[in-house]
N, C-alpha and C positions, 0 to 999 in steps of 0.2 A: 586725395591730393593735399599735401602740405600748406598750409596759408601760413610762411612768415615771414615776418614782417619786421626790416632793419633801417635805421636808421643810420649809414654809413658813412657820411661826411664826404669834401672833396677835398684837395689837393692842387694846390695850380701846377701848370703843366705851360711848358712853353706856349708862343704866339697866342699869348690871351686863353687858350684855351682853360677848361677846369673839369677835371679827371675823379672818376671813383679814387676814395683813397683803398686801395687792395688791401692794407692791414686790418686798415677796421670791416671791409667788409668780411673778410675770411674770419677774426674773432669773431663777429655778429654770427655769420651762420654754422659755424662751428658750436658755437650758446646755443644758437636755436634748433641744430639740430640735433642734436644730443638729446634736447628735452621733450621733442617731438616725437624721436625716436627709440627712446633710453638707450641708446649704444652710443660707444666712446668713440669719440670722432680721433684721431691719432694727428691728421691736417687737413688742412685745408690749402687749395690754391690758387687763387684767381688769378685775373690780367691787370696790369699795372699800366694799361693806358687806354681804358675805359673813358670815354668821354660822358660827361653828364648829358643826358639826350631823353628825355620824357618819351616815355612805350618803347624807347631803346632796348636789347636784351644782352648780355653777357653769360657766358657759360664758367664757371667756379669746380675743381676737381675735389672729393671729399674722400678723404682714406679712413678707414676706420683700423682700427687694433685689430690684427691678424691679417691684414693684404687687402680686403674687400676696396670695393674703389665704385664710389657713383659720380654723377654729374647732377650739379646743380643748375637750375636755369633761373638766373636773378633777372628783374622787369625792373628799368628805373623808371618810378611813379611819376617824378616831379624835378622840376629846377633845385630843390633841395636837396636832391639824391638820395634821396627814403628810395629803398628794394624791397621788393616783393619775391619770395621765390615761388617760381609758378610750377615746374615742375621738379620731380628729383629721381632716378631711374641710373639703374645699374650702368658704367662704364662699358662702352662695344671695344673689344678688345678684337685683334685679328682670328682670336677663336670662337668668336661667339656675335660676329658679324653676319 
């Protein structure tokens, strides 16, 4: 299992609320997964109205060079919105569900 580990900032978002900012987390684990993995990550794609929610979890799309395609699953740690990603596991596509 992968332990990494980002520091991604937040983003205010309407009615008080305050959101992952999805740029920095997609650069962050795009960085870290590369290095985890030596393969070139091509993108990255999270959600852009991710609320900051402690043991909350969000799911981040990872494309690498040549079409491959995983899912990441980022844990928000804390009211800071430090991520963890707890798992990372190939994309279920309608052929391989």
């Amino acid at each position: 299992m992968l332990t990494l580990v980002a520091l991604v900032g937040t983003a205010g978002a309407g009615c008080g609320e305050t959101v992952i900012d999805s740029a920095k987390a997609e650069a962050a684990l795009e960085q870290n997964v590369e290095q985890a993995t030596d393969r070139k990550v091509s993108t990255v794609d999270c959600p852009s109205d991710v609320e900051v929610d402690a043991g909350a979890t969000f799911e981040c799309t990872v494309s690498y060079a040549g079409g491959e395609r995983e899912v990441a699953t980022l844990e928000i740690r804390n009211s800071d919105a430090d991520v963890s990603v707890t798992d990372l596991r190939p994309e279920r596509t309608a052929e391989n569900k």
